[in-house]
N, C-alpha and C positions, 0 to 999 in steps of 0.2 A: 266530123267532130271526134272519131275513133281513130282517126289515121295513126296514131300516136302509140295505138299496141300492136297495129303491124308496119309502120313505117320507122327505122332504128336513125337516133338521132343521129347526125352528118355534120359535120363543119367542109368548111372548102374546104380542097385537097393540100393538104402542107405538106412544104420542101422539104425533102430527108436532109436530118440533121448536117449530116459530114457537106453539103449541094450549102448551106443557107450559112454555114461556121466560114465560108471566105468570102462572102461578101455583105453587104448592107440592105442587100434587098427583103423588099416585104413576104414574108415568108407563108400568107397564103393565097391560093389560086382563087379569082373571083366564082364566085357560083355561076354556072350555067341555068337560062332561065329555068329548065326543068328542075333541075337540083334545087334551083331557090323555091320554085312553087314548090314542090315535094315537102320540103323542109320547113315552111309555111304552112302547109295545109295539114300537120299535127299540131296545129293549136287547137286544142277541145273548146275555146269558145268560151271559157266555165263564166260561171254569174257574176263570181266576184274575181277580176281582173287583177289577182295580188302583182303581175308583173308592172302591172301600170304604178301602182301606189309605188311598189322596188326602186322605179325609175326617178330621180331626180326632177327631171323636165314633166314627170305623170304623163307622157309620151301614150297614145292611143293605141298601144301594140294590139289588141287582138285587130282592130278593125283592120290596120294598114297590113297586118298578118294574112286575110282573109283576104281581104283586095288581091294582093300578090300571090296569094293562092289560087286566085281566079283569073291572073293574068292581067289586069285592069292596074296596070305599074304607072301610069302616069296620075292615077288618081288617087295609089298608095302615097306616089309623093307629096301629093299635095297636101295629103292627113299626116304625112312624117314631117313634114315640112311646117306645120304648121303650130308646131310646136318645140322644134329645134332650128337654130339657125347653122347646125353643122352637126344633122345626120350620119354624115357618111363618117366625121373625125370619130363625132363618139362612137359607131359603131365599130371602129378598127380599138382605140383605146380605152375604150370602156372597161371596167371589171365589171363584165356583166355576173358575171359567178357570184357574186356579190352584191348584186344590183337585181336588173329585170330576168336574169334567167335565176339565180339563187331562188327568187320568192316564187318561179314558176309553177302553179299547182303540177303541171306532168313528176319537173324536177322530183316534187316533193312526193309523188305517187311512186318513185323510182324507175319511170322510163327513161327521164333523161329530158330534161329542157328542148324548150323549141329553140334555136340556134337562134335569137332573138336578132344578135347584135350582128352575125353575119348575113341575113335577111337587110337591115336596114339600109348595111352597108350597099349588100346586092340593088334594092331600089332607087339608092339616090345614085349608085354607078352608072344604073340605066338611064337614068333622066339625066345627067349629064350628056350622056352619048347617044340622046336622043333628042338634047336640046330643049326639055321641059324646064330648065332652072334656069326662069326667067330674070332677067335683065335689072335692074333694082331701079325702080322709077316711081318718086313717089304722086301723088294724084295732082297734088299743088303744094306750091312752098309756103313754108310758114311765117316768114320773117324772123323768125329765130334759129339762134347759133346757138351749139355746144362743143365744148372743148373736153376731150374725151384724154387723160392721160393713163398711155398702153396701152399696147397693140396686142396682146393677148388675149386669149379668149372670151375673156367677162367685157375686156375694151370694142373685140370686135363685134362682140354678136348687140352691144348697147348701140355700136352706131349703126349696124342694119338696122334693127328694129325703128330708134328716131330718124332716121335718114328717110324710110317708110313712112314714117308720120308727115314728112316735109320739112324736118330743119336742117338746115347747115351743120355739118358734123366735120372736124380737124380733130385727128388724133395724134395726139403726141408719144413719142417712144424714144426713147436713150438709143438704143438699138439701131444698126443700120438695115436691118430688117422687118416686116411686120408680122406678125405672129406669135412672137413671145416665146416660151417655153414651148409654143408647137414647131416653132422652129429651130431652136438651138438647146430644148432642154428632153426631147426626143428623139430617140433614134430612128434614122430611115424605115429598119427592121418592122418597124411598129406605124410607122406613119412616112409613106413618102411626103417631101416637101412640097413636091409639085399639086399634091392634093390641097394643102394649105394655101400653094399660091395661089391657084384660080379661086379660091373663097378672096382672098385679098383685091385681084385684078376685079371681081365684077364687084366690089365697095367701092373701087376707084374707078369705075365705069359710071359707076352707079353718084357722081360725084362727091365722096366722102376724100377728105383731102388729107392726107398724110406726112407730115413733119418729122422725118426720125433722125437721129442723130442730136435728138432734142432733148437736150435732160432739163428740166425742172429744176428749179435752184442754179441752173450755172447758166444757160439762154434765158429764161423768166421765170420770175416769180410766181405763186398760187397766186397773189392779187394780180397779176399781170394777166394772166389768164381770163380770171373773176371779171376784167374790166374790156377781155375781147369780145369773152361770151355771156348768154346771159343765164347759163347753168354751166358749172363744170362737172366732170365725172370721174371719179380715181378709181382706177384697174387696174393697179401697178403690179400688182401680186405681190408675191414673198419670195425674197430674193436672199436674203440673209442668209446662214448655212448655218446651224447647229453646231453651237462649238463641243467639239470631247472633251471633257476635262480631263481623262486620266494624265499621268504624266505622260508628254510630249505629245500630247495632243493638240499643242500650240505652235509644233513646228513645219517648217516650211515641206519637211520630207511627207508630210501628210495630205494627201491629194484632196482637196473638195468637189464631192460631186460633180456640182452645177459646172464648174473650171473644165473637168474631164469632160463632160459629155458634150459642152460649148465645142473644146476645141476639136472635136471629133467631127462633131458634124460642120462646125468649117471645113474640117480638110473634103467633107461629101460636098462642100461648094466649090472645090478647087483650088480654099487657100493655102497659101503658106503659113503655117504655126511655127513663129520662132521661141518655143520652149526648152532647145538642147534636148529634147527625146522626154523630159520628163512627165508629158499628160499624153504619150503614148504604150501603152502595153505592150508590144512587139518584143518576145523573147524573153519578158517577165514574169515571175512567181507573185502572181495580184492576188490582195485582200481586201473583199469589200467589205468593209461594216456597216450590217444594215440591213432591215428586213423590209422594206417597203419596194413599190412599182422603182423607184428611183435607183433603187440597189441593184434592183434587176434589170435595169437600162445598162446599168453601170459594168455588171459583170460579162452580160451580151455583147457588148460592144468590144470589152477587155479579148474577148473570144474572139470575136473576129478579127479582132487588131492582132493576133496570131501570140496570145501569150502564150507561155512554155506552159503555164495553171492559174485555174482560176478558183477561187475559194471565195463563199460567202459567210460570214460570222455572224450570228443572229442569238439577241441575249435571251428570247424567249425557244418553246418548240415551234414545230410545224404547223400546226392545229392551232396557235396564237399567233402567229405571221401576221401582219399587218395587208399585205400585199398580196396580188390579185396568184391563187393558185395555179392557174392558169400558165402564169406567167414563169414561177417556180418548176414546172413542169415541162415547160419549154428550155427551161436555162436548163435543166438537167439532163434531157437528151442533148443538148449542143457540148455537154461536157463538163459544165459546172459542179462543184464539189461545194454540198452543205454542213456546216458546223452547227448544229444547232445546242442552245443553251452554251451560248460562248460568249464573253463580255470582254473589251480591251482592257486590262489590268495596266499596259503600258505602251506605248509604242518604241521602239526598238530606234537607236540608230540617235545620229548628233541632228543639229538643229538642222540640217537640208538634207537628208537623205535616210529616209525609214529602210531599216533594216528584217522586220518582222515585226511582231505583236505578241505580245507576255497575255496570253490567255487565261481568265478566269474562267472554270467550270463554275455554269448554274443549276440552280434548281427554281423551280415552280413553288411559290407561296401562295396566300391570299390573292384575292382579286383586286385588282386597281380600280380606282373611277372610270376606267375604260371595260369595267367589267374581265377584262386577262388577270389572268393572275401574275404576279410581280413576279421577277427573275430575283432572287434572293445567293449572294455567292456561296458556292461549297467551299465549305472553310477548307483550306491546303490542298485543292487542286489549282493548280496552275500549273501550265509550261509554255513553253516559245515554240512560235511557229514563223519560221521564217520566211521572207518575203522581198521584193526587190521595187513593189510596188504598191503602197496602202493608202486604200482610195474611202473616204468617211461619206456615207448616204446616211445621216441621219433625220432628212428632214429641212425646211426651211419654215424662217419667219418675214413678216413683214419688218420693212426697217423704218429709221423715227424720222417718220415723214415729216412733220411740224418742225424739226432742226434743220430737214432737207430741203424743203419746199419752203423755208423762211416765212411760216405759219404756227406761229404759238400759240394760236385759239384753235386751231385743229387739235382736237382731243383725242386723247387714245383709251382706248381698256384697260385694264388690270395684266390682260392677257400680250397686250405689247398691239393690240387691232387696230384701226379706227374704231370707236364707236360710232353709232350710228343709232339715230333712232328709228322708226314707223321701219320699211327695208332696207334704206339705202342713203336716210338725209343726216350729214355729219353736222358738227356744232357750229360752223359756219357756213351760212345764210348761202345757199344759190350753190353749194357744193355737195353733190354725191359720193357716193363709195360702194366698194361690192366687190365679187372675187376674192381670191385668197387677202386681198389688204384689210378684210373686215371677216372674213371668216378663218386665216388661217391659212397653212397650207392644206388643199384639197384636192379633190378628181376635177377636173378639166370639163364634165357636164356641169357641176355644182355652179362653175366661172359662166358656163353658158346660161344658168337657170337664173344668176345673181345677174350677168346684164342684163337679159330682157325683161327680168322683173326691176330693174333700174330706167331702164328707158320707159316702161310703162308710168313706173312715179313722176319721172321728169317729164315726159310728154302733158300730164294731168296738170303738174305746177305750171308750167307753161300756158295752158289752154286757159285756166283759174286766173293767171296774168293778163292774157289775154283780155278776155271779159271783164275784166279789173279794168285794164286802160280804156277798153270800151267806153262803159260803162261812165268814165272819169270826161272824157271828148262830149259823150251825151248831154252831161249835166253842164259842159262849160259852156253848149252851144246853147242848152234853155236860159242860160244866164244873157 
């Protein structure tokens, strides 16, 4: 329980920068079991488990810590397992800095966190390659169906979980792929694909039935669904992009995020992007604007796609960043260059081709409802900085699903959400919600902790149904 003041925290070993800036690969080396029990076996244990509360999913870390300290990796998996349906994703993507190693008592004693999220990763890597991530079969069928729309993380991890229970589970997805933003809003760097695919292959092993190329509104309607199944479930996410207002913040030379890092990771699937070069970096002066994980997807990628420079513009400091340190820290050994307290004043250039970014200097005010303090402009600083390529990570919303989904009793928020009452029941009868379409844009655990607390609700309405038609048969047959 002391290993932790003489054992010095470790992450896997990572690729020197100039070795991981020309290609896409996952930039760290898997733990070797000793390294992982090592690095395991400085968890002190302590009484109150502030990493677990840290955690999203409230994820069991001392105990599956302690297991894989002791070598006993197939029975960590099954206590990591048993409250995530994709361990090993969140452990590559997580902010855990922020999350379950930020709250770590060692963390906060100043030795240095137990490496939480490369440990978890380490255990579910073994139990794949040892064949412990068993097969998805559930005990017996239910007679009921659900129609799961999105294939993203909140969409997948609701139809393991009820697919487990025994019902019929088809997800629908626009997408000609299944994963959602794990797959096209990700970089390799941070998450190979192949790891998301085989989560997808044993849900469709496990017979969960997949429609993609399916958009809601233009193949069927929400009632159309309503009348396949006898729950539906919305995981659409948030997909909308934050519009900049400054001027020309509306034109076409302005890169959107989600656009850039989509066609990127097409081209990691071998397609052809017919964009004329413009959602490529290659030999470009890029600016991202943007302090979040999405920025920093954005300007990594920009790196390796061989820009001449890559600059981030962020209207707050360092120490109010949004985004995982971690990650800041990585983009700055590969080369990336920080502007901090820098707002776009204007974007540069005619309506299809940004030229640079008319820079406002800020400063630090007051605190926001986010508890940061507001970015307030320095009156007469500004200048231009030029650029050949300006890419906007501000952030995404959910879009007006009720106009999309030709559902006008679908309600929304103040905040643009679903509403939703109790966790996940929207204003029409027999339909769910969860993930970023009812929280927001979020961390990608959040999507994992809002499915399976969705399929928990919907499995229960079900069962109450159930017993309800029971119930209804009994009485018609005393009659």
């Amino acid at each position: 329980m002391l290993k932790f003041t003489t054992t010095d925290q470790r992450y896997p070993d990572k690729r020197p920068a100039d070795a991981r800036r020309q290609d896409f690969d996952e930039i760290y080396a898997p733990f070797s079991p000793e390294r992982g029990a090592e690095q395991a076996e400085r968890c002190s244990q302590c009484g109150v488990p502030f990493c677990q509360t840290g955690c999203p999913l409230h994820n069991d870390i001392p105990d599956w810590l302690m297991l894989a300290a002791e070598g006993r990796m197939e029975k960590a998996y099954e206590l990591s397992s048993a409250t995530s349906t994709m361990p090993e994703i969140c452990g590559r993507i997580c902010p855990q800095d922020r999350l379950c190693e930020g709250a770590c008592v060692i963390e906060q004693s100043g030795h240095g966190a137990v490496t939480i999220g490369s440990v978890e990763t380490h255990i579910t890597e073994t139990a794949w390659e040892n064949g412990w991530v068993k097969p998805l079969r559930p005990a017996a069928e239910s007679g009921f169906s659900v129609g799961i729309i999105g294939a993203g993380p909140a969409g997948l991890s609701a139809a393991e979980r009820l697919r487990e229970q025994g019902h019929a589970v088809t997800i629908y997805d626009r997408l000609d792929r299944a994963g959602g933003l794990l797959v096209y809003g990700i970089p390799n760097f941070k998450l190979d694909k192949s790891v998301v695919a085989r989560r997808v292959t044993r849900l469709e092993q496990g017979g969960i039935v997949f429609k993609l190329n399916f958009e809601i509104g233009r193949d069927a309607s929400l009632d159309d669904l309503r009348g396949q199944h006898d729950a539906v479930y919305i995981a659409a996410g948030a997909y909308a992009a934050r519009a900049l207002t400054c001027p020309g913040g509306g034109g076409r030379g302005l890169v959107p995020a989600l656009d850039y890092l989509t066609a990127s990771n097409r081209r990691g699937f071998g397609e052809e992007i017919a964009d004329n070069g413009r959602l490529d970096a290659k030999g470009k002066r890029v600016i991202v604007i943007g302090g979040g994980d999405t920025a920093m997807d954005c300007v990594r990628t920009a790196v390796r796609q061989g820009a001449a420079s890559v600059a981030c513009h962020y209207r707050r400091d360092r120490v109010n960043m949004p985004g995982s340190a971690r990650e800041v820290s990585h983009a700055e050994e590969e080369g990336v260059t920080f502007e901090w307290l820098c707002a776009p004043a204007a974007i540069l250039g005619d309506a299809d081709t940004a030229t640079g970014v008319r820079v406002q200097r800020m400063v630090l005010g007051a605190p926001d409802s986010s508890g940061r303090r507001r970015p307030v402009p320095a009156v007469g600083q500004e200048h231009d900085a030029p650029a050949d390529m300006v890419i906007a990570a501000l952030g995404f919303e959910p879009e007006d699903f009720p106009a999309q989904y030709g559902a006008p009793k679908l309600e929304m928020s103040p905040r643009g959400t679903l509403r939703v009452s109790g966790r996940c029941r929207t204003s029409v009868p027999g339909v769910y919600a969860g993930g970023d379409a009812v929280r927001g844009a979020s961390l990608v655990v959040w999507a994992v902790r809002d499915g399976m607390d969705a399929a928990a609700e919907i499995h229960a309405d079900l069962m109450t149904k159930a017993r309800a038609d029971a119930s209804s048969k009994v009485a018609e047959m005393a009659q």
